[in-house]
ROZARO-353762 format. One record per residue (C-alpha): residue in one letter; residue number from 1; chain; x, y, z. Coordinates in Angstrom, 2 decimals, padded with zeros to 5 digits. Each point is the difference from the previous one (the first is absolute). Layout:
! residues N
   bado   keba   kero        c1        c2        c3
      A    NUM      A         X         Y         Z
...
***
This chain:
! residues 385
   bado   keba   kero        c1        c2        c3
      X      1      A    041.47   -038.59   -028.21
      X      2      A    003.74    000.54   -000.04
      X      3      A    002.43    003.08    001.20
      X      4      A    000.50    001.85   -003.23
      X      5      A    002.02    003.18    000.61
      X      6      A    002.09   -000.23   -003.04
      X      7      A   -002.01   -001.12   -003.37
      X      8      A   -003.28    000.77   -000.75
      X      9      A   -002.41   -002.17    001.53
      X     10      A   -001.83   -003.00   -002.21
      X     11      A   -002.24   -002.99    000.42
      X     12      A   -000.82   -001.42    003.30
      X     13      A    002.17    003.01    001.49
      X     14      A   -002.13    003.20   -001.79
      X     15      A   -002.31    001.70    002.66
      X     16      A   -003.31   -000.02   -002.00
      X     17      A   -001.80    003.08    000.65
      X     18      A   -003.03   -000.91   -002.19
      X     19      A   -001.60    003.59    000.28
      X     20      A    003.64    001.28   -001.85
      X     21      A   -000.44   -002.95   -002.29
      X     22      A   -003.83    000.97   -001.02
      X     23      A    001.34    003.55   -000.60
      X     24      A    002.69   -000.68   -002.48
      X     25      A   -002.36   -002.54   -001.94
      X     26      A   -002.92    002.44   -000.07
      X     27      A    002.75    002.24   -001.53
      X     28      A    001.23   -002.32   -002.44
      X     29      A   -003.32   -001.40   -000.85
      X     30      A   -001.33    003.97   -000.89
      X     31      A    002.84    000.29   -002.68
      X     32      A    002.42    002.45    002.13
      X     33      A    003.45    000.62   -000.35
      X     34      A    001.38   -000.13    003.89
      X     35      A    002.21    001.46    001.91
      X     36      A    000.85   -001.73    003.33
      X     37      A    000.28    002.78    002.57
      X     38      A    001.75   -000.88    003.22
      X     39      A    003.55    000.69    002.00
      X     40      A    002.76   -002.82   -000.03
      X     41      A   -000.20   -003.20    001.84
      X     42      A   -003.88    000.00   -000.17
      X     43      A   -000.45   -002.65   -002.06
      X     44      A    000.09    001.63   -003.77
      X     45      A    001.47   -002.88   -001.42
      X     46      A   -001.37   -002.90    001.64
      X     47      A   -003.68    001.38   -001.37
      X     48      A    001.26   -000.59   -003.13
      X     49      A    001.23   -003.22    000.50
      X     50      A   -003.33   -001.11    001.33
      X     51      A   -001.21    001.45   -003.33
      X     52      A    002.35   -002.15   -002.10
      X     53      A   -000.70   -003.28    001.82
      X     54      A   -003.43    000.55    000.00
      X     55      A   -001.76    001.21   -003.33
      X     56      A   -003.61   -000.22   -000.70
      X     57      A   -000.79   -001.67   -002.80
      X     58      A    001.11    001.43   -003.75
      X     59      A    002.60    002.30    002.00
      X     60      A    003.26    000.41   -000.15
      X     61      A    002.47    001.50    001.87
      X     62      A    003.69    000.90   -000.47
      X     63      A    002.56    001.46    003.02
      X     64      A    003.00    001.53   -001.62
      X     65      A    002.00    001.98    002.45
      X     66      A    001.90    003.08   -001.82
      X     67      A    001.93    001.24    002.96
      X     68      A    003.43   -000.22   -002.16
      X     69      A   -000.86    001.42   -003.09
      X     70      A    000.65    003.65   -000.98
      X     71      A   -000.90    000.52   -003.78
      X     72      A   -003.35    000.11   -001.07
      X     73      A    000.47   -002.37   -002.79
      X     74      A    001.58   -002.42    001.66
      X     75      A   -002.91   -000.27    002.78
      X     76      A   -002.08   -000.76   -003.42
      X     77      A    002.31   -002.25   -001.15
      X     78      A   -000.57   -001.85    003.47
      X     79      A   -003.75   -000.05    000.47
      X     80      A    000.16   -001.16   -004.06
      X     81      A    001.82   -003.07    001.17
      X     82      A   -002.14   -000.59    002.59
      X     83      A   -003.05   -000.08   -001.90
      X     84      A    000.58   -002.26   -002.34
      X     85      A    000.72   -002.72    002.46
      X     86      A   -003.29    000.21    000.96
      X     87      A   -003.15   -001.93   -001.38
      X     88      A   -001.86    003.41   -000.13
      X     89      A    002.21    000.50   -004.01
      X     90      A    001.79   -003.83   -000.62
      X     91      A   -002.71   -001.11   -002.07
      X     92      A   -001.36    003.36   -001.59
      X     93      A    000.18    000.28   -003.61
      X     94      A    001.36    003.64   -000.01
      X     95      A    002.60   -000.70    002.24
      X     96      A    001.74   -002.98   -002.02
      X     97      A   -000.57    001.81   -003.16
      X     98      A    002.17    003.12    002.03
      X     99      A    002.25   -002.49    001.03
      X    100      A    000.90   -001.36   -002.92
      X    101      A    000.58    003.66   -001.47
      X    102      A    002.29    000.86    002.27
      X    103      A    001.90   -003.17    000.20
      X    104      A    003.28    001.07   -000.84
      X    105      A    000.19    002.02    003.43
      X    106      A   -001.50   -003.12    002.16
      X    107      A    003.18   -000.74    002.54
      X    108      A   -001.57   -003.21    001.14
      X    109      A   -002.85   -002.44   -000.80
      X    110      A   -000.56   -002.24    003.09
      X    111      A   -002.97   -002.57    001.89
      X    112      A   -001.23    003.34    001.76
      X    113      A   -000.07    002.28   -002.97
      X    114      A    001.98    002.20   -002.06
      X    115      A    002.35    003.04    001.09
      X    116      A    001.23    002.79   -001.52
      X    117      A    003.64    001.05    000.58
      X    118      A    000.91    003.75    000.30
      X    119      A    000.18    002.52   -002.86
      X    120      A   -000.21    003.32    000.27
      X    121      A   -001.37    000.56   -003.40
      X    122      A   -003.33   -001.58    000.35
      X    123      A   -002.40    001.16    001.83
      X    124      A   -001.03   -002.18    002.34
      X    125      A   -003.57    002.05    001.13
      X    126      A   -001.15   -000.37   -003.52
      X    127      A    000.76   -003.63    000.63
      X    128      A   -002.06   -000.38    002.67
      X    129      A   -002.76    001.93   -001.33
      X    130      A   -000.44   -002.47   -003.07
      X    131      A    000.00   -003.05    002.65
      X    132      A   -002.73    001.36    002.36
      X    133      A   -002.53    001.04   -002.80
      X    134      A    000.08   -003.65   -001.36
      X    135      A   -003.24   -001.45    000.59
      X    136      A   -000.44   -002.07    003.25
      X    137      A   -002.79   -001.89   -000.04
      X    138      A   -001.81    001.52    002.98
      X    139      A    003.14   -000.71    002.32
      X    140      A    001.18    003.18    001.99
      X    141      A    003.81    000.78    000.38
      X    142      A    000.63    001.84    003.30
      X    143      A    003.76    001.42    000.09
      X    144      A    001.39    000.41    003.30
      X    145      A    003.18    002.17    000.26
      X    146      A    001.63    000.11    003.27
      X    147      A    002.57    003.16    000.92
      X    148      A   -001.77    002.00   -002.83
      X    149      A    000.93    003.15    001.76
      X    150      A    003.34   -001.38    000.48
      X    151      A    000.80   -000.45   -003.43
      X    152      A   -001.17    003.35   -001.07
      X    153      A    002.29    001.51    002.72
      X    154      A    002.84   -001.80   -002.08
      X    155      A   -000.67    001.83   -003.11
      X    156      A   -000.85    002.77    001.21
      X    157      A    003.52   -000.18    001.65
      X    158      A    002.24   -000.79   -002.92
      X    159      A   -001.83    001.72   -002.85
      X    160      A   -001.89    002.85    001.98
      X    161      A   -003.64    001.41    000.51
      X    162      A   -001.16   -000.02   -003.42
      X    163      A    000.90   -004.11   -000.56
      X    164      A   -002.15   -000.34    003.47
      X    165      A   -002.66    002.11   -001.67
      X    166      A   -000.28   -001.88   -003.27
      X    167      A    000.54   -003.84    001.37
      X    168      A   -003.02    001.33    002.48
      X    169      A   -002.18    001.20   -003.57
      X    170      A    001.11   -003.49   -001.55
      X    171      A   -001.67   -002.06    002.36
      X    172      A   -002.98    002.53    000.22
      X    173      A   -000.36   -000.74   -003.95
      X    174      A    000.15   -003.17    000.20
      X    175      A   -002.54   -000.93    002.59
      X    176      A   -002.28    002.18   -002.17
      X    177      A    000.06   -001.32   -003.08
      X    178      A   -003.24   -001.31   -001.32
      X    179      A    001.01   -003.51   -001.30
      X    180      A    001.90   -000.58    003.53
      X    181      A   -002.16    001.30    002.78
      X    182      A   -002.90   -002.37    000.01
      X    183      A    002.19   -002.90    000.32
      X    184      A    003.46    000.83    001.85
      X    185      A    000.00    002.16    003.47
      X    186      A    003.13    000.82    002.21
      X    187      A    000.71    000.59    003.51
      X    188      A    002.86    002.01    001.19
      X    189      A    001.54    000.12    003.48
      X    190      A    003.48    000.45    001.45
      X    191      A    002.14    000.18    003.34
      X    192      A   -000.51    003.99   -000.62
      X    193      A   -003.23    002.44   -001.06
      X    194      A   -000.44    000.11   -003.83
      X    195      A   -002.36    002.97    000.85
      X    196      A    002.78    001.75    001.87
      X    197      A    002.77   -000.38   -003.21
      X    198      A   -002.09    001.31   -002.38
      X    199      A   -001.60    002.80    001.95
      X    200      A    003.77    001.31    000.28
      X    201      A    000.10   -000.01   -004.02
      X    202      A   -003.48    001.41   -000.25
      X    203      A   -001.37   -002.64   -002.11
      X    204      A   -002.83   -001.13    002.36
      X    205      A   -002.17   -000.39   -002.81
      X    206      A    001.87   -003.25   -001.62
      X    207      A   -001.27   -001.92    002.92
      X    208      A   -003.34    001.48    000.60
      X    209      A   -001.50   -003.00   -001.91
      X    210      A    001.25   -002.28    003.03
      X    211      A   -002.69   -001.05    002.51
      X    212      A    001.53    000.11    003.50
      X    213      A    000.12   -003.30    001.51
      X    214      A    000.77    000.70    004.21
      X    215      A    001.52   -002.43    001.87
      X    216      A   -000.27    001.16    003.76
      X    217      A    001.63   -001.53    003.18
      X    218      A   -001.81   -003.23    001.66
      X    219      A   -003.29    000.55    002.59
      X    220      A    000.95   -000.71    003.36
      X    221      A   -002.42   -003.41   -000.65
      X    222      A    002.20   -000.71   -003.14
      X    223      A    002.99    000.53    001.56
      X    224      A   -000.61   -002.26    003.01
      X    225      A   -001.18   -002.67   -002.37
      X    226      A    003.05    000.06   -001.66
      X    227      A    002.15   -000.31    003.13
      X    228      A   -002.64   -003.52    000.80
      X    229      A    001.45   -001.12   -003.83
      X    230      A    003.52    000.67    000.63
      X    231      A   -000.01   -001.80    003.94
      X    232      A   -000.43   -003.00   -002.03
      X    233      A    003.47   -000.55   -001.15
      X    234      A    001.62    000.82    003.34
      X    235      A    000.40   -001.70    003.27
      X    236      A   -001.45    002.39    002.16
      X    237      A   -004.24    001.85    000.47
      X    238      A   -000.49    003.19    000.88
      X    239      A   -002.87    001.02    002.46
      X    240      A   -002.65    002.31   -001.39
      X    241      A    001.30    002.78    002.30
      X    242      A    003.65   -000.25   -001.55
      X    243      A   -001.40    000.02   -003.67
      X    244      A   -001.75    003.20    001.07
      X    245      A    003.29    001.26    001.73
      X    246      A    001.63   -001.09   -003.60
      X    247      A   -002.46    002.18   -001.85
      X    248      A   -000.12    002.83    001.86
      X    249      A    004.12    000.62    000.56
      X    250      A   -000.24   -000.41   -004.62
      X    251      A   -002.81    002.50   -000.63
      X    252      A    000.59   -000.28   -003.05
      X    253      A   -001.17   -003.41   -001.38
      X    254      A    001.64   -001.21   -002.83
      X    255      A    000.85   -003.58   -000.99
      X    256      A    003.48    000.48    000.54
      X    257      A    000.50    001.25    003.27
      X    258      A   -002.21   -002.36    001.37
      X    259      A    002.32   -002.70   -001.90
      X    260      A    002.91    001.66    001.88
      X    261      A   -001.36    000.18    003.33
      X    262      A   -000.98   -003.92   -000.08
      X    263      A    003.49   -000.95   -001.77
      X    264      A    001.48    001.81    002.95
      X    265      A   -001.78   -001.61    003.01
      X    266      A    000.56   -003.42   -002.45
      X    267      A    004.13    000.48    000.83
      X    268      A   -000.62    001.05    003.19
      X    269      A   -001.67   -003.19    000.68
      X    270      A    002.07   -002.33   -001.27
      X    271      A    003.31    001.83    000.47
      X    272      A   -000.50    000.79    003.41
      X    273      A   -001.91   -002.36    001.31
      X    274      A   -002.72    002.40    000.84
      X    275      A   -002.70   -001.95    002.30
      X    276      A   -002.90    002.54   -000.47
      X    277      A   -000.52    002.76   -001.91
      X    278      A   -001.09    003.31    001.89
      X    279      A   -000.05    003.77   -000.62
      X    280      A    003.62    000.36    000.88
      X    281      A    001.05   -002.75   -002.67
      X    282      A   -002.26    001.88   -002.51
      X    283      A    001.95    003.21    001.22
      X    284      A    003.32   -002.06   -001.19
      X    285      A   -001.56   -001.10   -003.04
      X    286      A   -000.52    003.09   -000.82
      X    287      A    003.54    001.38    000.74
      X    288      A    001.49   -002.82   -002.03
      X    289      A   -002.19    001.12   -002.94
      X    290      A    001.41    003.03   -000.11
      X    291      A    003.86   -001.31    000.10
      X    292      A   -000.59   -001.21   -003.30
      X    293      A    000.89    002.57   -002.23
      X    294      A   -000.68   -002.07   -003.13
      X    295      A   -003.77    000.39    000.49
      X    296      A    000.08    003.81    000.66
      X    297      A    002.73    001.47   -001.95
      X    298      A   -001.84    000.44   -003.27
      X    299      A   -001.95    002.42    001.81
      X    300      A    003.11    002.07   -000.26
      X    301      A    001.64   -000.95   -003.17
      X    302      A   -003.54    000.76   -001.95
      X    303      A    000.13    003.73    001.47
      X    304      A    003.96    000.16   -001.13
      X    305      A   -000.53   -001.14   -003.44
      X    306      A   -003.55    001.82   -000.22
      X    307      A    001.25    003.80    000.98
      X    308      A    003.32    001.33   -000.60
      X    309      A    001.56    003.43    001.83
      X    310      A   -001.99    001.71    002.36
      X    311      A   -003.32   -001.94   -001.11
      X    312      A    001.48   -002.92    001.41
      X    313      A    001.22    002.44    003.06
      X    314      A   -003.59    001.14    000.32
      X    315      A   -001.56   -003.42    000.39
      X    316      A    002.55   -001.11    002.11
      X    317      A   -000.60    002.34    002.33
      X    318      A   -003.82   -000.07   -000.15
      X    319      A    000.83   -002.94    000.83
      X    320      A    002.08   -000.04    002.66
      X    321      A   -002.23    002.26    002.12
      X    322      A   -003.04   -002.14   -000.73
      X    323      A    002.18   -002.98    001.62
      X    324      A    001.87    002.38    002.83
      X    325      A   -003.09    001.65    001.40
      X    326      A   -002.94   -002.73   -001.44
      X    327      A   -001.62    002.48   -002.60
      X    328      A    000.89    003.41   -002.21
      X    329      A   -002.52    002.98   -000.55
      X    330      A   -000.80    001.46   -002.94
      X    331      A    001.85    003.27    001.37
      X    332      A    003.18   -001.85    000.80
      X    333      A   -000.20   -001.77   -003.62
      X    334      A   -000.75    003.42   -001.54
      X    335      A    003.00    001.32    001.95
      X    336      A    002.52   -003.05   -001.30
      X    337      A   -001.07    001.56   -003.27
      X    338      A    000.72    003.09   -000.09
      X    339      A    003.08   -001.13    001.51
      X    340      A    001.26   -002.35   -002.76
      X    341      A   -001.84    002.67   -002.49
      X    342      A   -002.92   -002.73   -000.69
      X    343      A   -002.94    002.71    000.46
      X    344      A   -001.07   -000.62   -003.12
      X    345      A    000.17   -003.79   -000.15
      X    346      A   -000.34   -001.44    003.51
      X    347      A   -003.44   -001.14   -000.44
      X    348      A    000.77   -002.69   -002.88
      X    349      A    003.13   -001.59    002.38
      X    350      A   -002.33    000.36    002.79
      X    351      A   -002.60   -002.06   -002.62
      X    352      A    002.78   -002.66   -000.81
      X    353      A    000.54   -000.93    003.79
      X    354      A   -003.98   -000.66    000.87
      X    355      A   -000.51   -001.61   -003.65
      X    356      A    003.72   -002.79    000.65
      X    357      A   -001.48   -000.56    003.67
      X    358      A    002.49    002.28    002.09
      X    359      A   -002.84    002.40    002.17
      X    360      A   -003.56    000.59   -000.23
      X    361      A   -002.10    003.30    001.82
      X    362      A   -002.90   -002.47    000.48
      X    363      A   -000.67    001.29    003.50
      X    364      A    000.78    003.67   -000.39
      X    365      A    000.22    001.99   -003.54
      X    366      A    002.70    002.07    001.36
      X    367      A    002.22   -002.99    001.47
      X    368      A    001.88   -002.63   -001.51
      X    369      A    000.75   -003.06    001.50
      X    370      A    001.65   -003.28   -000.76
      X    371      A   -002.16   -002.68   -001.44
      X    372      A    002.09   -002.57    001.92
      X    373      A    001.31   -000.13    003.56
      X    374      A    002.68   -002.39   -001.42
      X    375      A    000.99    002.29   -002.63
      X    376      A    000.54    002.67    002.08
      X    377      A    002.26   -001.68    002.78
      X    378      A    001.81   -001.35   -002.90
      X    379      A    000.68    003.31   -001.58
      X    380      A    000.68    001.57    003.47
      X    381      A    002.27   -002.33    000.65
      X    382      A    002.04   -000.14   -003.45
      X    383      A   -000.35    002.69   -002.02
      X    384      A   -001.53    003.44    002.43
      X    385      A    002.96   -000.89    002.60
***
């Protein structure tokens, strides 16, 4: 297995955690529409990767990521395209009758299938209906959709509440029409919570059709597996005792810390001749993590784009105390609120932090900590100070 901090992870370098695996294909397999449920950097995207490269027989899957668009019909227009290039509609009857109505707005006919240009003036999610309720011949579509939440955000953005509200009812519709549903299912995820997005434009109930799909951090067994897979790419072992000391100092075990942790003892290593690795060169390793800002500073960004005013003030500061002091109360959160005059809404940006992965008040209701150690140094270091 290789060092992937940067791209998802695929092939030979995906951590297969068959349980997760058996979970999404019992899901898939019962007909659901899913939604993947998990904080950034967990390993969202790699799933569906997996997914793609490995159907079961008379599936297919399609991985269209929508994190640019920000008009409803053009996110149709996309996932049209899409579809047709793959062999779930080229040879359906339906579908080449359709095409050849609509010929005259084809932009290009090429080995991989056709694609349609943009025009505002068709509508693109009547498109896409037609396609998907052409017979299949007992194949399944699955339609994966990568920074769904994302591209709601978008619209929501540049043509307000009521756009979110009604892209949100489109897909609802369409994953419940008759002709479609036994034959096509979707799964959602994004760097952010859909939940949290459209709780904030009360329209929980265009997504209550999605089964919940959890990805949670690796098992201390999992995790020290993983480290085994990585050590053989690199010129150096680590002693059971230091994979423990590894584990322990990242608490929070996700792929891609323990992919920074190695890369960082891997330049140690080589760069500085390092003879043996110890506690104190983890302790480095560490350190040098945290210098690069690269890997953190979405963290920060994602609040700054997410909350504007004194929302964003209010989470900052929640925060900043969690990272200053190592956790918040509820009464110090209640009094940021009334502070930035968030009594009435605290709770949901309270919400949005545990759902993206910021704190959790696993071991104490009234106390919220930071999931990661590394996170919170980080944040101490560069944004609270």
């Amino acid at each position: 297995m290789k060092i992937r901090t940067g791209n998802p992870a695929r092939g030979s370098d995906f951590f297969n955690r068959k349980n997760l695996i058996q979970k999404a294909w019992d899901l898939i397999e019962s007909g659901s529409h899913i939604l993947i449920a998990a904080p950034r950097r967990v390993g969202k995207t790699s799933l569906m990767y997996f997914l793609l490269d490995h159907p079961k027989e008379n599936y297919t899957f399609l991985y269209l990521i929508t994190e640019s668009v920000n008009n409803e019909n053009e996110f149709f227009r996309r996932v049209v395209n899409k579809v047709l290039k793959t062999d779930f509609v080229q040879t359906a009857q339906k579908v080449l009758a359709f095409l050849q109505e609509n010929k005259p707005i084809i932009k290009k006919v090429g080995p991989s299938g056709v694609e349609f240009g943009v025009n505002e003036e068709h509508n693109y999610r009547e498109m896409l209906g037609k396609i998907l309720a052409s017979p299949s011949e007992g194949k399944k579509l699955i339609i994966m959709l990568d920074e769904f939440p994302e591209t709601l955000e978008n619209i929501i953005e540049d043509e307000g509440a009521g756009a979110g509200k009604h892209f949100l009812q489109s897909n609802r519709e369409l994953r419940q029409e008759a002709e479609i549903s036994d034959q096509v299912q979707f799964i959602y995820t994004g760097s952010i919570g859909l939940e949290n997005v459209v709780s904030q434009l009360n329209a929980v109930n265009t997504i209550d059709d999605l089964v919940r799909l959890k990805i949670p951090p690796l098992t201390n067994n999992q995790a020290g597996n993983m480290i085994n897979l990585l050590l053989e790419n690199v010129d150096f072992d680590l002693s059971d005792h230091l994979i423990e000391y590894i584990l322990e100092k990242i608490e929070w075990l996700i792929p891609f810390y323990i992919q920074l942790v190695i890369q960082e003892l891997k330049y140690l290593y080589r760069d500085e001749a390092t003879a043996d690795i110890s506690e104190e060169t983890v302790d480095q390793a560490f350190r040098g993590m945290l210098e690069q800002r690269q890997h953190f500073e979405h963290w920060h960004t994602r609040l700054r784009a997410s909350f504007k005013g004194k929302d964003y003030s209010f989470v900052k500061n929640l925060l900043n105390i969690a990272a200053e002091t190592g956790f918040i109360s509820s009464n110090e959160i209640y009094d940021l609120a009334v502070k930035y005059e968030k009594e009435d809404s605290f709770k949901t940006f309270v919400g949005a932090l545990i759902y993206d992965g910021y704190i959790n008040n696993h071991d104490d209701p009234g106390k919220y900590r930071y999931n990661s150690p590394i996170l919170r140094m980080w944040w101490r270091q560069n944004v609270a100070n």
